[in-house]
VOVEX-467006 format. One record per residue: x, y, z of N, C-alpha, C, O, CB in turn; residue in one letter. Coordinates in pm, whole numbers, plus 32768, in hexadecimal, padded with zeros to 4 digits. Glycine has a CB too. Layout:
# residues N
XYZXYZXYZXYZXYZa;...
//
This chain:
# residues 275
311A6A223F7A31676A383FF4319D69B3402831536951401931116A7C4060x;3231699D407232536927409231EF6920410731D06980414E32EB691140ABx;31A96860411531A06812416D31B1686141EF321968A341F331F567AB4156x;315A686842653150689242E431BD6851430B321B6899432B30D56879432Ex;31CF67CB431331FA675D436532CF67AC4372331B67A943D331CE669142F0x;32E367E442E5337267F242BD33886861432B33D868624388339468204210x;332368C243023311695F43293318692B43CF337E68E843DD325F69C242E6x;32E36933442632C468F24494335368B044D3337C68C5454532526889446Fx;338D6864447A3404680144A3347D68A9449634B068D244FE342767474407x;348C68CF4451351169494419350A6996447B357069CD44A2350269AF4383x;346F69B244CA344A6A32451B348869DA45AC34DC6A1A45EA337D6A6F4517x;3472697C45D234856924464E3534690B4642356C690346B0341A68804643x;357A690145E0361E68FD45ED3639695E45E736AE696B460C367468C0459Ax;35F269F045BA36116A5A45CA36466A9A464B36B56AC2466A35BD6A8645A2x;35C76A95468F35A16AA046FA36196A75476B364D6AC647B835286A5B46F8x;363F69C3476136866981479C370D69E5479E37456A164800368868F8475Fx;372869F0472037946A1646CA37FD6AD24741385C6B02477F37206A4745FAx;37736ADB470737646B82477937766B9B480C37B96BF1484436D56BBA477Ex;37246B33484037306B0B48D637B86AB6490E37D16AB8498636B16AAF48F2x;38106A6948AB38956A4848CE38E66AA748B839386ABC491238C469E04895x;38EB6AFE4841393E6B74485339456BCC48B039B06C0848BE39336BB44806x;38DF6BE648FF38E06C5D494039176BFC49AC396B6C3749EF38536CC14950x;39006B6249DC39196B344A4C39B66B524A2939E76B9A4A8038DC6A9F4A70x;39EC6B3D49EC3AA56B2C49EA3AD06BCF49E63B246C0D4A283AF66AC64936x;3A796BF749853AA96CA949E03AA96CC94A2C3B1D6CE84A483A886D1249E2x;3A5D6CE24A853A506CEB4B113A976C864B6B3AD16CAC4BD139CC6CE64B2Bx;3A936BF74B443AC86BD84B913B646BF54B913B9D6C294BF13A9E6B704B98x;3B956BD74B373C256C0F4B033C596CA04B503CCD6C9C4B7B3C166C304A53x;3C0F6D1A4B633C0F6D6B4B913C3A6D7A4C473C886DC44C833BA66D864B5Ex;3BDE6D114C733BC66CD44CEE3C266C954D423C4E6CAE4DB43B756C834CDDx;3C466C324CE33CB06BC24D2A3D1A6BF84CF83D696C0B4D553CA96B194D08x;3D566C284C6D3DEF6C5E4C263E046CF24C643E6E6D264C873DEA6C6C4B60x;3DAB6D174C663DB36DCE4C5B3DD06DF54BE73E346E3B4BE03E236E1E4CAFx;3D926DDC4B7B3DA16DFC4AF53D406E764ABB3CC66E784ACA3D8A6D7A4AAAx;3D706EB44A913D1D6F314A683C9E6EDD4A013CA06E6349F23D926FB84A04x;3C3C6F3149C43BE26F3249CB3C056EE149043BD66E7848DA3B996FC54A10x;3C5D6F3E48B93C656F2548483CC86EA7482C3CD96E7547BD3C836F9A480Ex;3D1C6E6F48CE3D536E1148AC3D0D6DAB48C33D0E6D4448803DB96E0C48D2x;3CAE6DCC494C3C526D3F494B3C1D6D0448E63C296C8C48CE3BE86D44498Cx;3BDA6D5B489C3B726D5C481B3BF06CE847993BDB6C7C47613B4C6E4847D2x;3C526D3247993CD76D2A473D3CE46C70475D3CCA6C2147033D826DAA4786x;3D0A6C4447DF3D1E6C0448173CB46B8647E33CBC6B2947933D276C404889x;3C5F6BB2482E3BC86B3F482A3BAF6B3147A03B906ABD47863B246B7E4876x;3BB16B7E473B3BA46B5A46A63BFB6B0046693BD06AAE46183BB06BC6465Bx;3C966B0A46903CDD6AB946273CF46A2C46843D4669D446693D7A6B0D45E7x;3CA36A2E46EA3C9B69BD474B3C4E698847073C80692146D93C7769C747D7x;3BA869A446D33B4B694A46B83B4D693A461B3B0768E545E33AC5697646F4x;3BAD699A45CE3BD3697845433C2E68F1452B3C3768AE44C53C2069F2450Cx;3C7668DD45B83CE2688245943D7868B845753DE3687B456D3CB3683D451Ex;3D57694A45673DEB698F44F63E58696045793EA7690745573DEF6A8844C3x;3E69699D462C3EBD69AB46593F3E69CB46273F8A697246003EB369664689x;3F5C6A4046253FE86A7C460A40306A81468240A96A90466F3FE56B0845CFx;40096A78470640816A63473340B86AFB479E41066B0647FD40DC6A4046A3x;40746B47476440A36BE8478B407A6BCE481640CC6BED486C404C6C814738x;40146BA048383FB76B9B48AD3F8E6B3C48FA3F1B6B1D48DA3F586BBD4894x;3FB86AFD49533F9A6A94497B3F656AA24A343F876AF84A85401B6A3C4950x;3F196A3F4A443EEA6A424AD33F706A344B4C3FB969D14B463E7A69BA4AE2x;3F836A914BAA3FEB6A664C033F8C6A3B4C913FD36A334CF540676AEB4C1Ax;3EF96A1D4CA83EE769FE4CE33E8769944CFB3E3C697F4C9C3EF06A444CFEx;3E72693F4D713E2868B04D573D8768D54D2B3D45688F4CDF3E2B68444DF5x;3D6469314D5A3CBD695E4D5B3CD169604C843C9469184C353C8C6A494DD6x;3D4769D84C613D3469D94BBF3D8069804B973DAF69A04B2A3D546A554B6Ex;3DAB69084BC43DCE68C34B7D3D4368464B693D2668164AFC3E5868A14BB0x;3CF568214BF63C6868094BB93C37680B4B793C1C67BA4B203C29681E4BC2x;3C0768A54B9B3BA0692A4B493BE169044A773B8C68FE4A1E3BF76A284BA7x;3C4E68F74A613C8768C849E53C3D686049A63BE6685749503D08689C49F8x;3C9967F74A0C3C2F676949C13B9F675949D03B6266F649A83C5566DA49FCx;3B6167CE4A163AA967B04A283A8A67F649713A2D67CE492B3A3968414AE5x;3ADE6850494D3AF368B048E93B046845487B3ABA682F481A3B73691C4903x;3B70680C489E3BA4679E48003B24672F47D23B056713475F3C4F67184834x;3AE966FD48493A6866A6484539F566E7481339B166D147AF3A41667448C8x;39EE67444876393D678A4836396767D047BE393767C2474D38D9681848ACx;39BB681447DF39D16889476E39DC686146D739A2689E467E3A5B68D5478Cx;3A3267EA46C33A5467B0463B39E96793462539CD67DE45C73AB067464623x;39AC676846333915670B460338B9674E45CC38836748455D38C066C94673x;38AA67A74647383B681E46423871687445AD381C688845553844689646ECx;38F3689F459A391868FD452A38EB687944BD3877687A449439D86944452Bx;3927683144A0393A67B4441C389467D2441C3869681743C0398866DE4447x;384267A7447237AE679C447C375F681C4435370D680743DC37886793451Bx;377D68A0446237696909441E37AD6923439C37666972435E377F6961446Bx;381F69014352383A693842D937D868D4424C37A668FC41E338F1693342CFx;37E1681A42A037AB67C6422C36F96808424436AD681641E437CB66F24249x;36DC682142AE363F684C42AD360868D84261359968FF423F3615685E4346x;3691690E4259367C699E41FA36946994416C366269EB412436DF6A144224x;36E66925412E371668F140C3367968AB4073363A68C3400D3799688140F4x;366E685640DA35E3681240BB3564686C40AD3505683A407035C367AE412Ex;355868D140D334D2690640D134F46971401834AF69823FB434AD697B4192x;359269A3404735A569EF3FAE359F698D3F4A356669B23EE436386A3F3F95x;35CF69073F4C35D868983EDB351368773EA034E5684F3E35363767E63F3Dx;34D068A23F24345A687F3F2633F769053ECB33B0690A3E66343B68633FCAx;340D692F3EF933CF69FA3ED233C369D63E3A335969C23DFF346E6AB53EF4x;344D69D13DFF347669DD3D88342269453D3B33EE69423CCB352969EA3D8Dx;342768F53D8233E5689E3D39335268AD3D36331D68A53CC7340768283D61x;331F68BA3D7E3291690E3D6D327769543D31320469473D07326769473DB1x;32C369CF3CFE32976A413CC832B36A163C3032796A4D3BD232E36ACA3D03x;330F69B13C1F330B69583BA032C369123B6E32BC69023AF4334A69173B97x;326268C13BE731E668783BB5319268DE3BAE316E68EA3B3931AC68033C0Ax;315569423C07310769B43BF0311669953B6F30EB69353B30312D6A413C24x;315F69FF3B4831A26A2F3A9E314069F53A4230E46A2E3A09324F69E53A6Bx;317669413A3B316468FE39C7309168ED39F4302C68F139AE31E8684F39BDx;30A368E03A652FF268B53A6B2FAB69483A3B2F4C693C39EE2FAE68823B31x;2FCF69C33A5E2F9E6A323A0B2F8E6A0F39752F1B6A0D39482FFD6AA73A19x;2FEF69F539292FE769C638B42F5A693D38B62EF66948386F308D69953890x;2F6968ED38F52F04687C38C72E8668E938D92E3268EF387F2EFD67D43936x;2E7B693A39472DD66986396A2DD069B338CC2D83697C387D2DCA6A3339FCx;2E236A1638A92E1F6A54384D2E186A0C37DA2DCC6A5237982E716A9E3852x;2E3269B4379A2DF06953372C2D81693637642D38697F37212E3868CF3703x;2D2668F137C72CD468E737F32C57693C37EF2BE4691037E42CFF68D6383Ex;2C7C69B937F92C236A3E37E92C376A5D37492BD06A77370C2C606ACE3857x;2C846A5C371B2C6C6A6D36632C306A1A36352BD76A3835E62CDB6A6A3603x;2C4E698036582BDD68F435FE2B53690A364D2AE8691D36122C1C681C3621x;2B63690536D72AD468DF36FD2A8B692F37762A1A690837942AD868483723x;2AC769A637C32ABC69DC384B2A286A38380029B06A31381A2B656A433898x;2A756A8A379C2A4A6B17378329C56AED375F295C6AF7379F2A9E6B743710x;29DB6ABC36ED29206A7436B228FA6A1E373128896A3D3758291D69E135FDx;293069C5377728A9699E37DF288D6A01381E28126A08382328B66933384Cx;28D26A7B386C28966ACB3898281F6B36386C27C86B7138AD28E36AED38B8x;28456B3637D127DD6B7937A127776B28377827356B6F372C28006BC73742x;27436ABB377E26EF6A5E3779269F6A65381126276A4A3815273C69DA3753x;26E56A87388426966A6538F526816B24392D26466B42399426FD69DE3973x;26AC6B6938ED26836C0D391926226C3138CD25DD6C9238ED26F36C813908x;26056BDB383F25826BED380C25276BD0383724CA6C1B381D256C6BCA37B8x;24FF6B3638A8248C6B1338DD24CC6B6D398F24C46B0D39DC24686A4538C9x;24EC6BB839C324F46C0039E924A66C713A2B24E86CC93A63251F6C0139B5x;241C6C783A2923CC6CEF3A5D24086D423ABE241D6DB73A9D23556CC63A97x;24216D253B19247F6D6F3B7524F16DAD3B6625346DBE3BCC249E6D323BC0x;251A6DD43AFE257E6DC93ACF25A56E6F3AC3261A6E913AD325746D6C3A57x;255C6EB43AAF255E6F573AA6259B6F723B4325F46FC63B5124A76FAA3A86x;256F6F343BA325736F473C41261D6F683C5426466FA33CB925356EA33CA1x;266A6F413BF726EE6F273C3127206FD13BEE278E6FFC3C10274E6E783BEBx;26D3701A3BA0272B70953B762759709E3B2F274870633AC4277670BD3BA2x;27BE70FF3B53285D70D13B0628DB70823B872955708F3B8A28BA71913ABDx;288B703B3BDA28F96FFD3C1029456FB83BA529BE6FA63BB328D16FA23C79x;290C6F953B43296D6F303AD7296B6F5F3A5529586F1439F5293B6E933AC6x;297F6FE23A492965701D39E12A26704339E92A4570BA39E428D4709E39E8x;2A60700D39F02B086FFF3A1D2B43708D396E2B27708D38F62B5E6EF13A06x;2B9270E239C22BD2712239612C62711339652C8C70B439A82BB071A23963x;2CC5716B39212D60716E39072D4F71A4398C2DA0716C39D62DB671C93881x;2D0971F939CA2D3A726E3A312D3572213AD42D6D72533B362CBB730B3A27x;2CE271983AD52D0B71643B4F2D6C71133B8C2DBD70BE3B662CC9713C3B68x;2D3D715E3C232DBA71053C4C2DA770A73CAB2D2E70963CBB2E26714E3C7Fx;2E0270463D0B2E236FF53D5C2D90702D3DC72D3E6FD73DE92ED370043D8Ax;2D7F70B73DF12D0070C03E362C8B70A53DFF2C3470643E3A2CEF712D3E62x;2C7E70CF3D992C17709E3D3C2BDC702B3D112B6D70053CED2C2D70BA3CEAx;2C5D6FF83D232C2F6F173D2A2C0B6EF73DA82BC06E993DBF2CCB6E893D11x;2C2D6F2A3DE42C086F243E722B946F0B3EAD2B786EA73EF02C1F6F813EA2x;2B286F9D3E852AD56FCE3E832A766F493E412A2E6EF83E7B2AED70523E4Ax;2A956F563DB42A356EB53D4D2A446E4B3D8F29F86DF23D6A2A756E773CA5x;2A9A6E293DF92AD06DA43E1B2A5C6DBE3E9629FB6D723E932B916D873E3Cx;2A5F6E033EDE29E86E203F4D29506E163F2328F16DDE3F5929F76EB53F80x;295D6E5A3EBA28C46E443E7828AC6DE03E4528326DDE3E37289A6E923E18x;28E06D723E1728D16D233DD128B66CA73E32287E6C403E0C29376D253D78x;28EF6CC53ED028ED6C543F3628306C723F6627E26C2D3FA729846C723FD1x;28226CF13F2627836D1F3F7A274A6D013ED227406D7C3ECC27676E013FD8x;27366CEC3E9527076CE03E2A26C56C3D3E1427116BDD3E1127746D0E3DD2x;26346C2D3E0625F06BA73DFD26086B7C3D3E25BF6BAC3CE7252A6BBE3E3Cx;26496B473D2E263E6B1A3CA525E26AD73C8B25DA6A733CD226976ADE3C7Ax;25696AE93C1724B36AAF3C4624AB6AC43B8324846B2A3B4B24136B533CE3x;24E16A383B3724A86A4B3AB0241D6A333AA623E369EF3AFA24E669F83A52x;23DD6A6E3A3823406A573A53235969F23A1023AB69F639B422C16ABA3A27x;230669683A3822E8690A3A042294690E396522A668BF390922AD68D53A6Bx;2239698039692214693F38D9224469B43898222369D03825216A691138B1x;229069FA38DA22EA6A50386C238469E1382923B26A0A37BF23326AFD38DBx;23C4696B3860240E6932384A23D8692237A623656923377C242168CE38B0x;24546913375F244968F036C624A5687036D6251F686936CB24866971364Cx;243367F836FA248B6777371D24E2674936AD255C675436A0243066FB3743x;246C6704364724C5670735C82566674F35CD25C867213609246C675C355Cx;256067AD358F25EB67FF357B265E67D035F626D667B535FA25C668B9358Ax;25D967D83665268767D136B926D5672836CE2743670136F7266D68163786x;265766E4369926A26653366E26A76624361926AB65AB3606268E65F53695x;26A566A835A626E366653520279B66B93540280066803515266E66AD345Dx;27A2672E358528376770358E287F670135FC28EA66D335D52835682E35D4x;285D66E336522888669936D428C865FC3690291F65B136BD27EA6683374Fx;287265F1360F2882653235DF291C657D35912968651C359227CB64C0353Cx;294E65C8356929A965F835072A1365D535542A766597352C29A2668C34D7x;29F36616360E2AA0665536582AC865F936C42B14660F37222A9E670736B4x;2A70656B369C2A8D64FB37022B2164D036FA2B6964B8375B2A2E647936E8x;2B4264CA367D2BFA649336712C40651136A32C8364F837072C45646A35B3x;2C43657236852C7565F936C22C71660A37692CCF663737AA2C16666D3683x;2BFE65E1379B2BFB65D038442C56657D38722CAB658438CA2B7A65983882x;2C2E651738112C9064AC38522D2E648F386F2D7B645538BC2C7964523815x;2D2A64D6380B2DDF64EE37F62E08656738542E766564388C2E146522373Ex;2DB465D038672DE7661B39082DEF65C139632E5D659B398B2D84668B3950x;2D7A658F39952D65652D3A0B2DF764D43A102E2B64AC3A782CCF64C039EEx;2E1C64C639B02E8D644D39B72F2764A339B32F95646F39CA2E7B63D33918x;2F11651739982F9D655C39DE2FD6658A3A252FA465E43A682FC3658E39D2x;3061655F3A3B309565533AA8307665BA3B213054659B3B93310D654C3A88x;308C66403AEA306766B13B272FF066BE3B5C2FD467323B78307467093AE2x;2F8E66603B782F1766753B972F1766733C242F8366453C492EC366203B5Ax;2ECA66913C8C2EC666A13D422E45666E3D422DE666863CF82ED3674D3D9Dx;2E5C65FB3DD52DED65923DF62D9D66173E472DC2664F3EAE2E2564E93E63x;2D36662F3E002CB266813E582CEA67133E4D2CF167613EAC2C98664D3F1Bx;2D0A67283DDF2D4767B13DAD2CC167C13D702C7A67633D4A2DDE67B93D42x;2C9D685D3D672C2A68743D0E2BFC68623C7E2B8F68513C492C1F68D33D16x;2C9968703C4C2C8C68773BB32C6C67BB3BB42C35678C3B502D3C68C53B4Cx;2C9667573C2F2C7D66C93C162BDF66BC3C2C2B9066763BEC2CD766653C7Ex;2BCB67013C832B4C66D53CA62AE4671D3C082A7B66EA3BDF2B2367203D5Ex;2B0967603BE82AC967C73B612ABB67433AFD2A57672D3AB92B4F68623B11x;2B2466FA3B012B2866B33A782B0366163A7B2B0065BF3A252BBA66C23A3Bx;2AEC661B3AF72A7465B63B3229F365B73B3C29A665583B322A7C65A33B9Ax;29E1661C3B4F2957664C3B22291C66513A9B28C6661C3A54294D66C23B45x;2968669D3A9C293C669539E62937662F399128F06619392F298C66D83993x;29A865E339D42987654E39AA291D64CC39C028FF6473397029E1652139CAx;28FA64DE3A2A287564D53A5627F364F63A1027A8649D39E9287365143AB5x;27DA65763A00277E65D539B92783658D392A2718656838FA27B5668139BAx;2802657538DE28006551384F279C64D1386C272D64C2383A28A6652E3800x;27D9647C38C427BC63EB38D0272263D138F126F7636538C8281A63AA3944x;26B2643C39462642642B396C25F9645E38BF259364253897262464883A07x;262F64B3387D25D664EC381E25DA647B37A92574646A37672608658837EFx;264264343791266163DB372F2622636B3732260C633836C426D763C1372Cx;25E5631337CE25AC62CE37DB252A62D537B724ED626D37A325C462B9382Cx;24F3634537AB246D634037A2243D634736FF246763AC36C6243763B637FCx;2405630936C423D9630C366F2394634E361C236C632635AF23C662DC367Bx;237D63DD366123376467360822F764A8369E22E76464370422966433356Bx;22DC652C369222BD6571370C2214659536E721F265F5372C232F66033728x;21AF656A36992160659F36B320F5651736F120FA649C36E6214665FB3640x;20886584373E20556536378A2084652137FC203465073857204A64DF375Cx;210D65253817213B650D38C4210F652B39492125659E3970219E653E38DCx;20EF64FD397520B365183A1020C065883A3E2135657E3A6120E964CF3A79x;20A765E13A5620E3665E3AC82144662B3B2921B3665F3B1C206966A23B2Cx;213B65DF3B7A218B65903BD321F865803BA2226265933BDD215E651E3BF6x;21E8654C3B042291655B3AEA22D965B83AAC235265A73A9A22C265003AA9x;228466483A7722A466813A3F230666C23ABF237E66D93AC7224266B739EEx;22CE66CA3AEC22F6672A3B88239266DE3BC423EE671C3BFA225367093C29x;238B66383BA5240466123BED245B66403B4924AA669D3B5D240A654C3C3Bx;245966243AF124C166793A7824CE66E03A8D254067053A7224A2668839F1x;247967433AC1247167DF3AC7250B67D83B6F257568143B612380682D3AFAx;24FB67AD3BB3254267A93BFB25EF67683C052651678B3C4624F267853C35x;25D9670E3BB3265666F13B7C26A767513B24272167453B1E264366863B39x;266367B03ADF267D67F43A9F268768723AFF26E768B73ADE263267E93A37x;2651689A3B54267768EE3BB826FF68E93C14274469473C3B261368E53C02x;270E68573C2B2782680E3C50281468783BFC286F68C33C1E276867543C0Dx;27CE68323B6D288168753AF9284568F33ADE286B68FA3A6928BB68143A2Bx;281669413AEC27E569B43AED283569FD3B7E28A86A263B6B273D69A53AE9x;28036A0A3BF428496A283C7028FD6A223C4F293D6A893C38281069AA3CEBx;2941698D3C53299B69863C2F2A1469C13BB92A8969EA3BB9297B693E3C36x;299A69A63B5029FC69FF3AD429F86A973AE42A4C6ACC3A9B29BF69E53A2Dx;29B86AE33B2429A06B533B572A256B973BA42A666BFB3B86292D6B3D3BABx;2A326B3F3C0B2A7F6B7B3C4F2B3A6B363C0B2BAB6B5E3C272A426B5B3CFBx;2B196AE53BCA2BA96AC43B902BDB6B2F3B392C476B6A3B3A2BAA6A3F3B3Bx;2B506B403AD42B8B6BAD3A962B8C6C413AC52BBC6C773A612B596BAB3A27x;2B7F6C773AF62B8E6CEC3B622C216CC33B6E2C6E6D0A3B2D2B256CEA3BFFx;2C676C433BC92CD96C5F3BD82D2F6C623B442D766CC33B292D036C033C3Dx;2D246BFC3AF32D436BE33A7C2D7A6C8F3A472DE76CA63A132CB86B943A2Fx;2D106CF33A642CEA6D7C3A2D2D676DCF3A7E2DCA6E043A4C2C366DB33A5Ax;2D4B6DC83ADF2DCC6DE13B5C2E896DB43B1E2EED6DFA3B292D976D4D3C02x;2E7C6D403AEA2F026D103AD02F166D6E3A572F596DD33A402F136C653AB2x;2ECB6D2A3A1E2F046D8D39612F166DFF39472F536E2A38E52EAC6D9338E9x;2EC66E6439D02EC96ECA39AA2F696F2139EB2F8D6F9539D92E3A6EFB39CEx;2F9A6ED13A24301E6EE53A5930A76E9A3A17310B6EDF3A02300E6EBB3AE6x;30A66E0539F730CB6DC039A430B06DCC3913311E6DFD38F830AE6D6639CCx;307B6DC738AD30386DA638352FE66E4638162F6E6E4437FD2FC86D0E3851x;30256EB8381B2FA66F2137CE2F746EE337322F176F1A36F62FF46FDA37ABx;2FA26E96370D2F696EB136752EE16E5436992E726E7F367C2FDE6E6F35D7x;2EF16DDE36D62E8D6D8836F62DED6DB0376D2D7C6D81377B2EEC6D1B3730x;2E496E2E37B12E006E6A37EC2D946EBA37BE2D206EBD37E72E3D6E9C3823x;2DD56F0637512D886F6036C02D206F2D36962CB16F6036862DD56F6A3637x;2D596E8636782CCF6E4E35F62CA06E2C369B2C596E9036A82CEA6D983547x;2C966DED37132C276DF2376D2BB96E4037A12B4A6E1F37CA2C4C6DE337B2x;2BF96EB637942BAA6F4637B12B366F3B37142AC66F6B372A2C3D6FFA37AFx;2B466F1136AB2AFF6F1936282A9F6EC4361E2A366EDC35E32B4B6F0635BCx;2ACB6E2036742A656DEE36752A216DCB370E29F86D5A37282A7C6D8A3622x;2A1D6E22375829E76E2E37FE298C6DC837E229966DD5376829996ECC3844x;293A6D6C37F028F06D29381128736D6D385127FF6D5C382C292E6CDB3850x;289D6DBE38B628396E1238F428246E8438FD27EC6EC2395728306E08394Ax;28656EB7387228506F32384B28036F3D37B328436F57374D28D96F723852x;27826F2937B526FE6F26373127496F6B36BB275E6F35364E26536F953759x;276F6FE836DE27E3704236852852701E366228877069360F280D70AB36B8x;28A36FA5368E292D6F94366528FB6F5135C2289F6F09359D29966F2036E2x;29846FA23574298F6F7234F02A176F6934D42A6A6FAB3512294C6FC33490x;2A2F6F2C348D2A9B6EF634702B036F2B34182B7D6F1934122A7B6E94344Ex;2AA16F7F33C72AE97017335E2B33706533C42B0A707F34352A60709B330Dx;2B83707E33A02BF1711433D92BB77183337E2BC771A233082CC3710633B2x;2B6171B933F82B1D724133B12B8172A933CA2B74730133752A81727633F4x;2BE572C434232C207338342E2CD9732634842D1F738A34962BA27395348Ax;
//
């Protein structure tokens, strides 16, 4: 959505915009005796600039009432068309970066989203609790994300610590460090956007497991701060992909298809097209 600040500024010359017209109609009406469709007629090609000439003030009050018109009025119109220009020039460019950053999620979730998620729904115990809130089919819709997006804000993401299969997840994590990095560094990326904050994390997570020199024996104390870091990209990749699930399935059906096959949080998703 464009910037408050634009939205806010278009609504305030609007506004201006509205409140000088009606002043030169009426007033026009007032001081000329001009009917209602000439005032209107009048006061418009006054604050356009057009003046044709058909109509002109024969008295001192509208000949004023004119130039209060040529001052506020010009400004105020010029002010409203570049502020409506700018917000459409703006829309469109957004919905263009959208676009292409869908694409980066979506490589993102084929190299590395889908398997970390199924790496952290395995240490998971809690994990039955959610249903089929995320058991996502062809048949839902826009209410239906809705619904997961609500549950998912009430939902404690809690990997069991000694259910974590540390190993694995920092021997997959040491693979997709050049792959993170090269999202992180494109252009399309948003400062404190989720999918940024996702791939910060995870970058993080790679970086605590790599340091350590083998996981057995570790303290509880620290198993628990990994277990939480990992709750961290766990929470996060959760709800990215939910939306991720949301885009494709409106944009991208074919990509949507193989998502539904490999649900992450669906024990049953397979990847065969049984029917």
């Amino acid at each position: 959505m464009p910037r408050t600040t634009e939205t806010q500024r278009l609504r305030v010359y609007l506004i201006i915009f509205v409140a000088v017209l009606l002043t030169g109609t009426v007033g026009f009406m007032s001081v000329e005796g001009l009917s209602f469709l000439d005032a209107l007629y009048f006061t418009i090609v006054t604050m356009g600039t057009v003046g044709y000439g058909d109509i002109v003030p024969h008295t001192d009050a509208g000949k004023l009432l004119d130039i209060f018109l040529v001052v506020a009025g010009v400004g105020t119109f010029v002010g409203v068309v570049a502020n409506a220009t700018e917000l459409f020039i703006m829309r469109r460019d957004q919905k263009v970066r959208q676009q292409k950053l869908n694409m980066v999620i979506g490589l993102f979730f084929s190299e590395t989203g889908t398997a970390l998620l199924r790496l952290c729904t395995r240490a998971d115990r809690g994990l039955a609790a959610l249903g089929s809130d995320f058991t996502v089919t062809g048949k839902w819709t826009e209410d239906d994300f809705d619904r997961a997006r609500t549950r998912l804000k009430d939902y404690s993401f809690a990997v069991a610590g000694d259910a974590l299969d540390l190993p694995a997840l920092r021997d997959f994590l040491a693979g997709q460090g050049s792959l993170i990095v090269r999202l992180l560094e494109s252009p399309y990326m948003l400062e404190h956007d989720l999918f940024t904050d996702l791939l910060i994390a995870t970058l993080h997570l790679k970086e605590e497991l790599e340091l350590r020199p083998g996981f057995t024996g570790l303290p509880d104390a620290d198993r628990q701060h990994l277990a939480g870091d990992v709750n961290r990209v766990y929470g996060l990749l959760a709800r990215q992909w939910l939306e991720y699930m949301a885009e494709v399935k409106v944009h991208y059906p074919f990509l949507f298809s193989l998502a539904l096959r490999t649900n992450p949080f669906n024990p049953e998703a397979s990847v065969v097209v049984r029917a």
